[in-house]
MOPAC internal coordinates of N, CA, C and O (Angstrom, degrees):
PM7 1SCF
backbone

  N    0.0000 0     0.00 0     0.00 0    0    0    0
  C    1.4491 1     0.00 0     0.00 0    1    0    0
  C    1.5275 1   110.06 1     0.00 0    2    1    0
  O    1.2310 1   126.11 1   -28.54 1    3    2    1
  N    1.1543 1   105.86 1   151.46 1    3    2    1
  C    1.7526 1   104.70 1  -169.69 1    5    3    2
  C    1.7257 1    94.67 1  -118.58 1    6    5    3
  O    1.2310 1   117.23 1    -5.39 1    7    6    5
  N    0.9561 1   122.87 1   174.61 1    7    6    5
  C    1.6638 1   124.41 1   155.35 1    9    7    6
  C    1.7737 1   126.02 1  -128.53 1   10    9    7
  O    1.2310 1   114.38 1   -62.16 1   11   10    9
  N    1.4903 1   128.26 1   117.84 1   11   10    9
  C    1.0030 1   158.72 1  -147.38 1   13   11   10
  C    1.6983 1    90.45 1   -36.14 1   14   13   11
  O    1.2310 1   112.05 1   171.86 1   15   14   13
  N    1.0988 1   132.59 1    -8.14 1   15   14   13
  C    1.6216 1   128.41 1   172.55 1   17   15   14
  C    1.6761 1    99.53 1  -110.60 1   18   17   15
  O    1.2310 1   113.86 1  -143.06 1   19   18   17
  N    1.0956 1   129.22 1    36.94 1   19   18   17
  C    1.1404 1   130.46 1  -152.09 1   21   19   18
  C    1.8052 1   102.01 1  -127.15 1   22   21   19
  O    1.2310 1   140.25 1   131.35 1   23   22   21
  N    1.5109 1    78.31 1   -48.65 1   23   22   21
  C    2.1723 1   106.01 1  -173.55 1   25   23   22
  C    1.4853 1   105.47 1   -75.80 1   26   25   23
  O    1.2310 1   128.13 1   -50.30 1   27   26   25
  N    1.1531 1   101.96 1   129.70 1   27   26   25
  C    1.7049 1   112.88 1   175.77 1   29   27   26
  C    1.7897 1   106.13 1  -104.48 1   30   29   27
  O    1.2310 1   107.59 1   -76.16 1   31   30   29
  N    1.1731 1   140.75 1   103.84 1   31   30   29
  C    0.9358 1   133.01 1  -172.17 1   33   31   30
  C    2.0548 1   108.07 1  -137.52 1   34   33   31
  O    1.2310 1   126.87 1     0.82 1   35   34   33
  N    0.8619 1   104.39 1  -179.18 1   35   34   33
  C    1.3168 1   113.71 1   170.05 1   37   35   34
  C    1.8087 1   109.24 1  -152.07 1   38   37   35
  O    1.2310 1   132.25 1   -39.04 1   39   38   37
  N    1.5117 1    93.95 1   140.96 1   39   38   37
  C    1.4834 1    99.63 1  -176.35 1   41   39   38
  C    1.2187 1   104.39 1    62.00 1   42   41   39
  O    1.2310 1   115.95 1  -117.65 1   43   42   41
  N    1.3859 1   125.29 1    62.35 1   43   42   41
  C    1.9295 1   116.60 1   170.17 1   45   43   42
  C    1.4792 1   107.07 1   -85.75 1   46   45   43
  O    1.2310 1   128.83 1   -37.04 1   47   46   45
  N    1.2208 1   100.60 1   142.96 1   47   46   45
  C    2.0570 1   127.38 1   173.28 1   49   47   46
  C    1.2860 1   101.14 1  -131.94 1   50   49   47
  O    1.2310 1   127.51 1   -59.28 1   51   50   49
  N    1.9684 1   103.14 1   120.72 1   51   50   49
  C    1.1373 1    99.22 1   141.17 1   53   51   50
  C    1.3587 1   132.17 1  -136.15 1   54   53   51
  O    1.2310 1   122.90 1   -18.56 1   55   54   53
  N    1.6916 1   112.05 1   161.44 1   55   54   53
  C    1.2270 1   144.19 1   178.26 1   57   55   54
  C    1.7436 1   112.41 1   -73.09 1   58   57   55
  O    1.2310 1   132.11 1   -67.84 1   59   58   57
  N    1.4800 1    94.21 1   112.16 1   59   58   57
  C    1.6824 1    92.03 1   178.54 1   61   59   58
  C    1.4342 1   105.39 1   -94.70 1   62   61   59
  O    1.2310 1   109.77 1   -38.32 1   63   62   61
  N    1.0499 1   136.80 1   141.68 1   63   62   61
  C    1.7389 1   122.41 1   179.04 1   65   63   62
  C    1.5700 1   108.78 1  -174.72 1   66   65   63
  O    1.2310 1   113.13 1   -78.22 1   67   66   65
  N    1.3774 1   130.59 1   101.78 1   67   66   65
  C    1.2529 1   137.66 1   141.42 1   69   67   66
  C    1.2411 1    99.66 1    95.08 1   70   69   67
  O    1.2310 1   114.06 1  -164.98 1   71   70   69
  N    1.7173 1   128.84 1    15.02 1   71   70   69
  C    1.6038 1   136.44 1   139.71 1   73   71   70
  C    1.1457 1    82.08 1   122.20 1   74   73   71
  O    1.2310 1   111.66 1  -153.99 1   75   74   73
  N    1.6000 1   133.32 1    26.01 1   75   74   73
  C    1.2045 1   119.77 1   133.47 1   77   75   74
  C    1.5132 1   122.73 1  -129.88 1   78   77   75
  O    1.2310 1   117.57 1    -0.92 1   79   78   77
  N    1.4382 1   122.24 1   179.08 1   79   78   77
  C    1.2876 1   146.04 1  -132.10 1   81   79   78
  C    1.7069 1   102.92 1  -134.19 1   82   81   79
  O    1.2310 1   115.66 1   -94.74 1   83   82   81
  N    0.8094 1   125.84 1    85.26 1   83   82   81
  C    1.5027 1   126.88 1   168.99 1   85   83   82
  C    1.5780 1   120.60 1  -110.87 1   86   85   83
  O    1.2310 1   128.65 1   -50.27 1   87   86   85
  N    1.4539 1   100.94 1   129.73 1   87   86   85
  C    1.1998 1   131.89 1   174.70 1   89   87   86
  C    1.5084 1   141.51 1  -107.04 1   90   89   87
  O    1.2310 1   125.50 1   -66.00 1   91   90   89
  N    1.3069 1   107.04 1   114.00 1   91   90   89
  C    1.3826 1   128.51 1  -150.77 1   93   91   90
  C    1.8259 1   101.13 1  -101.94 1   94   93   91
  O    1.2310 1   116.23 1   -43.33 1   95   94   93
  N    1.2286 1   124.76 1   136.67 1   95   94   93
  C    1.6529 1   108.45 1  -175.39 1   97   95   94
  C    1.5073 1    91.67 1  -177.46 1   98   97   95
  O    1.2310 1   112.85 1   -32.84 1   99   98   97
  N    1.6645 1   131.10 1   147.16 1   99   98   97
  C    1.3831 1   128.55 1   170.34 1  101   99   98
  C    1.6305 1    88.07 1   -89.38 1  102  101   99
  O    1.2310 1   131.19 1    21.32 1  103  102  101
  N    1.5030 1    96.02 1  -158.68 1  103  102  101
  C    1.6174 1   105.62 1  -158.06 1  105  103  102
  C    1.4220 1    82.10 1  -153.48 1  106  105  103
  O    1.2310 1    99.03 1  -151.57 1  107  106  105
  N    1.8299 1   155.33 1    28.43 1  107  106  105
  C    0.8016 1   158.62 1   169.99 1  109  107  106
  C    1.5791 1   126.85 1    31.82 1  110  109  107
  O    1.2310 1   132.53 1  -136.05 1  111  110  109
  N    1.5590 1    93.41 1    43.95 1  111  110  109
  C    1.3018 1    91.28 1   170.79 1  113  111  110
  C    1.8646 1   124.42 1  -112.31 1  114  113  111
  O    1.2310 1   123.19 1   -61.61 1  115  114  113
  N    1.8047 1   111.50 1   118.39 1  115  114  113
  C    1.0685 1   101.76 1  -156.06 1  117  115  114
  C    1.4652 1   124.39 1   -43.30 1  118  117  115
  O    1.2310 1   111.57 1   171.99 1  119  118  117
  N    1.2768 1   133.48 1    -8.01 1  119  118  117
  C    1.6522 1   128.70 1  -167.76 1  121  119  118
  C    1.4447 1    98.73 1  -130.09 1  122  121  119
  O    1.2310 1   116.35 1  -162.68 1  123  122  121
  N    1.5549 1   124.53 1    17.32 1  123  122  121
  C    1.2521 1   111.49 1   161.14 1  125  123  122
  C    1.5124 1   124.73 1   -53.76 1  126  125  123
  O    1.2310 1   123.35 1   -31.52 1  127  126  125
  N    1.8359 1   111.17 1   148.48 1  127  126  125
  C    1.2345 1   129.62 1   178.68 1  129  127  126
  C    1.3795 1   136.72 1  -108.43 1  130  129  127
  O    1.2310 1   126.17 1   157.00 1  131  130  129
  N    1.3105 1   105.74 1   -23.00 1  131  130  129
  C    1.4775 1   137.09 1   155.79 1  133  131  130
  C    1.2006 1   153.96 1  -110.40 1  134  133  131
  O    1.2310 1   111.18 1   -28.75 1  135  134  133
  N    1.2822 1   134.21 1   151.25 1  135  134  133
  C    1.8339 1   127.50 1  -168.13 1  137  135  134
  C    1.1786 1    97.69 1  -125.10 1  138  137  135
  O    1.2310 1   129.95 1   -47.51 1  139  138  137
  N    1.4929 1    98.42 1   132.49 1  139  138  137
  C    1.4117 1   113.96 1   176.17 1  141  139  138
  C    1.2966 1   113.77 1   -89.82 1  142  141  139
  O    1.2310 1   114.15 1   -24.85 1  143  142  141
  N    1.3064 1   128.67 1   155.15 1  143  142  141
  C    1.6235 1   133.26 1   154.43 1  145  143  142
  C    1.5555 1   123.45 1  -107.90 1  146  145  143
  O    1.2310 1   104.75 1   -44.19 1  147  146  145
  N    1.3111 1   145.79 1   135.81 1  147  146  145
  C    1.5176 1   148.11 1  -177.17 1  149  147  146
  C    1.3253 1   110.01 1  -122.07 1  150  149  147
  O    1.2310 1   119.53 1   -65.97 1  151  150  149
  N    1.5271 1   118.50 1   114.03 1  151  150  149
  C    1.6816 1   123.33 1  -161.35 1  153  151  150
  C    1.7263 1    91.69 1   -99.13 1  154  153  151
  O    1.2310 1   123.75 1   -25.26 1  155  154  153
  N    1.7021 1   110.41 1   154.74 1  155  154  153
  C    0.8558 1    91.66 1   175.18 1  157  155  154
  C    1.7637 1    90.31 1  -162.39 1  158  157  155
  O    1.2310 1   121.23 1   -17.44 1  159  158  157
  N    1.1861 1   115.25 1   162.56 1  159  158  157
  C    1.8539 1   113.30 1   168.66 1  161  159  158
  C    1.6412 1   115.01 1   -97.84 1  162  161  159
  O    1.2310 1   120.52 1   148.93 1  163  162  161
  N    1.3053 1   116.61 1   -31.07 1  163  162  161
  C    1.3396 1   115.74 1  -171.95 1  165  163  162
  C    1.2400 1   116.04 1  -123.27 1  166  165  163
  O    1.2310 1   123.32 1  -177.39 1  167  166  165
  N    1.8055 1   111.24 1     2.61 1  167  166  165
  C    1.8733 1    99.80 1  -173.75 1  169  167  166
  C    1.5632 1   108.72 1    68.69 1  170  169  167
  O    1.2310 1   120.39 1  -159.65 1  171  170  169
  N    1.5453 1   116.85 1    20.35 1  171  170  169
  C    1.1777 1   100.02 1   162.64 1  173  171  170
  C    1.6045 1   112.71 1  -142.98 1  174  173  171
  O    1.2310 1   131.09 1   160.96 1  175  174  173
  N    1.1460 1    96.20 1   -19.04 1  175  174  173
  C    1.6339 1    97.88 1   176.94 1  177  175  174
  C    2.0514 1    93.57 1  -129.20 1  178  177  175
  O    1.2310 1   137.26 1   -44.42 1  179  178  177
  N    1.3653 1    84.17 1   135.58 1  179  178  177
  C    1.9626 1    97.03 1  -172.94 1  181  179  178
  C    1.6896 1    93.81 1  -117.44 1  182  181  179
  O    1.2310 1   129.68 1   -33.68 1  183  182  181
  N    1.3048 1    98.94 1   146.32 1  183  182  181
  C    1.9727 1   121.65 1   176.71 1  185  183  182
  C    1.9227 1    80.59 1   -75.46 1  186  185  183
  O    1.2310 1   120.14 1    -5.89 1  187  186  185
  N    1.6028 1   117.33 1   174.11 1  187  186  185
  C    1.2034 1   142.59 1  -172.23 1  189  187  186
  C    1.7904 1    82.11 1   -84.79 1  190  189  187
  O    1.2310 1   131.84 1   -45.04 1  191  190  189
  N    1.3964 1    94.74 1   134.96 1  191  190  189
  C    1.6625 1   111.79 1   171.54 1  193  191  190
  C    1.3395 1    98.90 1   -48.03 1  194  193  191
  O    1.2310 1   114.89 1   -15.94 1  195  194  193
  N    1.3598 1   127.29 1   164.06 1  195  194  193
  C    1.4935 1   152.24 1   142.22 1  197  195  194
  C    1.6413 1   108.34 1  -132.69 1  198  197  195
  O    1.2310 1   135.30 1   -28.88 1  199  198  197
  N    1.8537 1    88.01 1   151.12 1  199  198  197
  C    1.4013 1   108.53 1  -165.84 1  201  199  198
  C    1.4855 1   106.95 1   -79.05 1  202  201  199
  O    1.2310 1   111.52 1   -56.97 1  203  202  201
  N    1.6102 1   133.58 1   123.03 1  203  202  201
  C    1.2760 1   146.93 1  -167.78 1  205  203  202
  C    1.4308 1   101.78 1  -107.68 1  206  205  203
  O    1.2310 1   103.53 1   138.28 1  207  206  205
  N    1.1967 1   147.91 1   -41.72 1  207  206  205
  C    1.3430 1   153.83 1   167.43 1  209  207  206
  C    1.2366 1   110.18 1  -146.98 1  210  209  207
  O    1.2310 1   132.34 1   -27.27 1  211  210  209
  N    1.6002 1    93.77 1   152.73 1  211  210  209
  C    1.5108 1   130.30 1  -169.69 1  213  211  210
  C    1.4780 1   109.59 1  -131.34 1  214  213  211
  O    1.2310 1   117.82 1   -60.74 1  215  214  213
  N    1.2974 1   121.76 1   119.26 1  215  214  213
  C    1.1741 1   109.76 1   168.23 1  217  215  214
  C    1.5426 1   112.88 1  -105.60 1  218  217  215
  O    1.2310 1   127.39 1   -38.90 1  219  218  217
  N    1.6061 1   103.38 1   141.10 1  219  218  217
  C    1.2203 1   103.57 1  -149.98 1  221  219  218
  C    1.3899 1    96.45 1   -97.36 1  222  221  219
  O    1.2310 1   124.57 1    -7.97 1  223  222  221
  N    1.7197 1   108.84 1   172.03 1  223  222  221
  C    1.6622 1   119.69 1   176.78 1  225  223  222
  C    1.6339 1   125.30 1   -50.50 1  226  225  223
  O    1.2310 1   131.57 1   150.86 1  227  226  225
  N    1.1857 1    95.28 1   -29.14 1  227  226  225
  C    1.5295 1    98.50 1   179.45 1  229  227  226
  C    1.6054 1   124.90 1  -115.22 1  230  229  227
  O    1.2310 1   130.11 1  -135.47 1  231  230  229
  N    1.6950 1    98.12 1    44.53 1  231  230  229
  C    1.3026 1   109.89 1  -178.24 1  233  231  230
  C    1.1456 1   110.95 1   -92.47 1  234  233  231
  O    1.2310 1   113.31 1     5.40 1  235  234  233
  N    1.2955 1   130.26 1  -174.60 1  235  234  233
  C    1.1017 1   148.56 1   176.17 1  237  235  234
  C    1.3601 1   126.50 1   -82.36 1  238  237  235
  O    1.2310 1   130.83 1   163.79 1  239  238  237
  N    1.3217 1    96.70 1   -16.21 1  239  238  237
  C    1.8558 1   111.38 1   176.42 1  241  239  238
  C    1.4833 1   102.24 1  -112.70 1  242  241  239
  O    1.2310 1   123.16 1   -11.59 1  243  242  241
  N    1.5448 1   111.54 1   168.41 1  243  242  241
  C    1.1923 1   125.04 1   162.87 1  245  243  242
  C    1.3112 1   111.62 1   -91.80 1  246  245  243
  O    1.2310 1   113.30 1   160.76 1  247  246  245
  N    0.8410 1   130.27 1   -19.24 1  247  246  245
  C    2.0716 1   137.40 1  -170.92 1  249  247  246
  C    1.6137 1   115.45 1   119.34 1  250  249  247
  O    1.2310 1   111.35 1    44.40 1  251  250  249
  N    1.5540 1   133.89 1  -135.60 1  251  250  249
  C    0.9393 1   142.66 1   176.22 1  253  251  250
  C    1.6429 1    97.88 1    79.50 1  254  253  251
  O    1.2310 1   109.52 1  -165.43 1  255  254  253
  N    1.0609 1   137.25 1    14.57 1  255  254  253
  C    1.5759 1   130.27 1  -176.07 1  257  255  254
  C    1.4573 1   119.00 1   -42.58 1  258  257  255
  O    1.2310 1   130.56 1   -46.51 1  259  258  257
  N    1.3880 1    97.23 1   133.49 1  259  258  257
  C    1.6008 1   116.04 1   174.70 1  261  259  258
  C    1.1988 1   135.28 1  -161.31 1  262  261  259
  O    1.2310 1   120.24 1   -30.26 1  263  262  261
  N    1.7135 1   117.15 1   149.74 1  263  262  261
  C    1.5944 1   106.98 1   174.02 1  265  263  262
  C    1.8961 1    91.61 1    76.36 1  266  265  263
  O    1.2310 1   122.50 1  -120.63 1  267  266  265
  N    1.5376 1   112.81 1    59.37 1  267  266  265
  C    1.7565 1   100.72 1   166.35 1  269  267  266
  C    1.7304 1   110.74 1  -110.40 1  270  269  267
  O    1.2310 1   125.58 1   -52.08 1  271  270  269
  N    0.9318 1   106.88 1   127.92 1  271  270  269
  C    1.6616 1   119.43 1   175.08 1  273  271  270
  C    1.2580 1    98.46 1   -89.80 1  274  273  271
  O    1.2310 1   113.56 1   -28.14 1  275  274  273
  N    1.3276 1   129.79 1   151.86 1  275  274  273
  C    1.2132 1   144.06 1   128.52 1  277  275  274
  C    1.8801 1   126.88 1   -89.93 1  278  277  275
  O    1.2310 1   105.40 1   -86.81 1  279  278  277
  N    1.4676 1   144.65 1    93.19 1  279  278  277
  C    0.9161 1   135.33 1   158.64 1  281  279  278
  C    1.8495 1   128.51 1  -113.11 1  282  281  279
  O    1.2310 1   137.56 1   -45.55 1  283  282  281
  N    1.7847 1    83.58 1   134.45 1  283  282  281
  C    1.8371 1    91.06 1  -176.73 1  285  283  282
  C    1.3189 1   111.12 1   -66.71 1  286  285  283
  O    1.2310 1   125.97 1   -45.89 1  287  286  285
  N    1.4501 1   106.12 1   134.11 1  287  286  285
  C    1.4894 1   108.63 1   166.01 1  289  287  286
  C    1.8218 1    96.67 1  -147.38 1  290  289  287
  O    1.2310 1   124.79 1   -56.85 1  291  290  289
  N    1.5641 1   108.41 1   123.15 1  291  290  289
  C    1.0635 1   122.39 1   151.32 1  293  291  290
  C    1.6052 1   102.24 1    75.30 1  294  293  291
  O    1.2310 1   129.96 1  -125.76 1  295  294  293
  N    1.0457 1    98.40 1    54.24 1  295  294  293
  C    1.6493 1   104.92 1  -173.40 1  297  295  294
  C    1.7751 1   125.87 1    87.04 1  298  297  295
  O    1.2310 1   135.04 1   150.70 1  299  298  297
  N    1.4089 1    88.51 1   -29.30 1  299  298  297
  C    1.7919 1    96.01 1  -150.28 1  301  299  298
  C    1.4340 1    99.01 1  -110.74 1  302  301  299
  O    1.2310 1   123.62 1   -47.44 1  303  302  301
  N    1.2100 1   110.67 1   132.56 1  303  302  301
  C    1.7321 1    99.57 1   172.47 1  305  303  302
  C    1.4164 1   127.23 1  -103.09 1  306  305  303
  O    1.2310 1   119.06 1   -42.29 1  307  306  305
  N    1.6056 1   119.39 1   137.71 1  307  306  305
  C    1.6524 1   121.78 1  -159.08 1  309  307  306
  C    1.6240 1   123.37 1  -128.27 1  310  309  307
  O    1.2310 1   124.82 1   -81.43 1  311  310  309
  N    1.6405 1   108.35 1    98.57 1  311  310  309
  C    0.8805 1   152.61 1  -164.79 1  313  311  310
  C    1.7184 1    95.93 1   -51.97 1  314  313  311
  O    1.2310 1   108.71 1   -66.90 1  315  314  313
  N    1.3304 1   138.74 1   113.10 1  315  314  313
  C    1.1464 1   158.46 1  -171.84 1  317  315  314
  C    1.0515 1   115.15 1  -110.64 1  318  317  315
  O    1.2310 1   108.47 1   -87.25 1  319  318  317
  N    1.8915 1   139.16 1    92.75 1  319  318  317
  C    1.1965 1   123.45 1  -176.24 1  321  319  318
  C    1.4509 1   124.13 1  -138.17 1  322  321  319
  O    1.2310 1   104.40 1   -73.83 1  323  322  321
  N    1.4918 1   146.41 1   106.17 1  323  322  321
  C    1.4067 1   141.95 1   158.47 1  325  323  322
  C    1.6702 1   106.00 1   -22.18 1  326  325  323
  O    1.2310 1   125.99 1   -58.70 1  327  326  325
  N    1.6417 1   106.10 1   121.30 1  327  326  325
  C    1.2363 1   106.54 1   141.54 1  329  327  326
  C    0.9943 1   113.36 1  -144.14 1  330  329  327
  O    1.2310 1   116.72 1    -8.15 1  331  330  329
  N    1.6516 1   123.84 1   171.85 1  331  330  329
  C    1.4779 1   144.29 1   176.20 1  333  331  330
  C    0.9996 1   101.85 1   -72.57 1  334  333  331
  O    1.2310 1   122.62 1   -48.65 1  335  334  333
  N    1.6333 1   112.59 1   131.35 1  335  334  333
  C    1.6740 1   131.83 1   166.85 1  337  335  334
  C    1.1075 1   117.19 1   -62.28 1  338  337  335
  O    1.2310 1   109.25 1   -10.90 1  339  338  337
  N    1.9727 1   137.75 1   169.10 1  339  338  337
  C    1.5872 1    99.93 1   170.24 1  341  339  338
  C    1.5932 1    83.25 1   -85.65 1  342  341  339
  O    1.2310 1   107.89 1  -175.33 1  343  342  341
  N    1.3578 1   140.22 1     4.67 1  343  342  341
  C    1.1595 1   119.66 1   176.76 1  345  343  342
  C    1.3596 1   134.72 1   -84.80 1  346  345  343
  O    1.2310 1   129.53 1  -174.31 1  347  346  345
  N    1.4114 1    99.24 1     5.69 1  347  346  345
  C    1.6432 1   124.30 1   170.24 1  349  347  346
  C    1.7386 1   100.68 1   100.02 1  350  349  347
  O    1.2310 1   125.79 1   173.18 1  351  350  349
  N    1.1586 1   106.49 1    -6.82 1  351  350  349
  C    1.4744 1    82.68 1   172.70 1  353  351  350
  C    1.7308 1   131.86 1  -109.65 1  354  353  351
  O    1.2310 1   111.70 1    12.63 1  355  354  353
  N    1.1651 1   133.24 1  -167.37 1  355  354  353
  C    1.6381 1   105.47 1  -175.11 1  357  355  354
  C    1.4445 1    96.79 1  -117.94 1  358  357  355
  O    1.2310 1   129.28 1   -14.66 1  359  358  357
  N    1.5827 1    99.71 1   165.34 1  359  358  357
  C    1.1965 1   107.83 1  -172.07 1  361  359  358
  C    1.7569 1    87.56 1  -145.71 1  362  361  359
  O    1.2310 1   119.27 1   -16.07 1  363  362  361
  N    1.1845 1   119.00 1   163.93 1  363  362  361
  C    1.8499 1   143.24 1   174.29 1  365  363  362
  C    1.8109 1    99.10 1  -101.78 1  366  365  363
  O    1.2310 1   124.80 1   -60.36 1  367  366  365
  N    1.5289 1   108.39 1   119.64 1  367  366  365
  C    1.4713 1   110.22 1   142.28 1  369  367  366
  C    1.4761 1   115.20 1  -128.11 1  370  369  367
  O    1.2310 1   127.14 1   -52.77 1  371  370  369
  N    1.5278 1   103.87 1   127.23 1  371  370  369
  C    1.2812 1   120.48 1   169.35 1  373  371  370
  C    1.1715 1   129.20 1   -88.24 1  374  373  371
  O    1.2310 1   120.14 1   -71.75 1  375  374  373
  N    1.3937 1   117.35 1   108.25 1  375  374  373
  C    1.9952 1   129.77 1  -175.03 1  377  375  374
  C    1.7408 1    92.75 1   -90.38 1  378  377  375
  O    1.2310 1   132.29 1   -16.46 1  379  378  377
  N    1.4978 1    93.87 1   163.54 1  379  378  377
  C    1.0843 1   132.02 1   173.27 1  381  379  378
  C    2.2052 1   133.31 1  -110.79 1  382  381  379
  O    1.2310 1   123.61 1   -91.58 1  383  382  381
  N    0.8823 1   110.68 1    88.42 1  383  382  381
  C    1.0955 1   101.55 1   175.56 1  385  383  382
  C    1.8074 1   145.29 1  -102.97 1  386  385  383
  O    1.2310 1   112.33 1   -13.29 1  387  386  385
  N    1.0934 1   132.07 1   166.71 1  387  386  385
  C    2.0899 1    98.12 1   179.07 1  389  387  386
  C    1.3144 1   101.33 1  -112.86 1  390  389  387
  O    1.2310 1   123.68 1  -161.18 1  391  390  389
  N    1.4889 1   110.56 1    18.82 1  391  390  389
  C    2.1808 1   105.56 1   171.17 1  393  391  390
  C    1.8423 1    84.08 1  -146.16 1  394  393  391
  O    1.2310 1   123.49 1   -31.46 1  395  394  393
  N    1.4619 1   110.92 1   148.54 1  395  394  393
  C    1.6213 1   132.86 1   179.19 1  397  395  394
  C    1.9657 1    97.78 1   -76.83 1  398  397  395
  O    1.2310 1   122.21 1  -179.99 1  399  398  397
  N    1.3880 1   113.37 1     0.01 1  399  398  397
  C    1.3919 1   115.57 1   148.00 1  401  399  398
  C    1.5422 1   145.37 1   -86.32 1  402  401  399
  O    1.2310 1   136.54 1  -167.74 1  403  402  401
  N    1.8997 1    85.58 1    12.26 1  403  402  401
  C    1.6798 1    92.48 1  -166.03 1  405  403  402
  C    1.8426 1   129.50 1    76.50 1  406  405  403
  O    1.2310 1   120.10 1   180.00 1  407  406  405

């Protein structure tokens, strides 16, 4: 368990859903590949992150991820995220998941 002065993040969102608290945030590292999530009941003590997306080798981006929302719609929850082009510029891909854990 970590505690909410604990998490180093940038750009945090959170997800309220079913008496818990999830938290979405990059970690500002330029060639990051993944987004973490931090579960929690009270916003004060968080479970150990797990990995929610991966962007893979043969994507369309180079990495740099940032700025990810998570909002439910219609059962399913949809993962909102800035990334770096390899052409330097940014672009949004939106995933799909059926739990706000990916």
């Amino acid at each position: 368990m970590k505690k909410t002065e604990e998490i180093r993040i940038r750009d945090p969102f959170i997800l309220a859903h079913d008496g818990y608290y999830y938290l979405y945030g990059t970690i500002g590292e330029p060639k990051a590949r993944e987004l973490y999530v931090h579960k929690s009941r009270d916003l004060e003590n968080w479970e150990e992150p797990s990995v929610i997306y991966t962007l893979s080798d043969d994507s369309w981006a180079e990495g740099q991820l940032w700025a990810p929302e998570v909002h439910e719609y219609r059962g399913r929850f949809y993962l909102f995220l800035s990334i770096k082009e390899k052409n330097g510029l940014r672009g949004t891909e939106i995933s799909m998941a059926t739990t706000p854990g990916g």
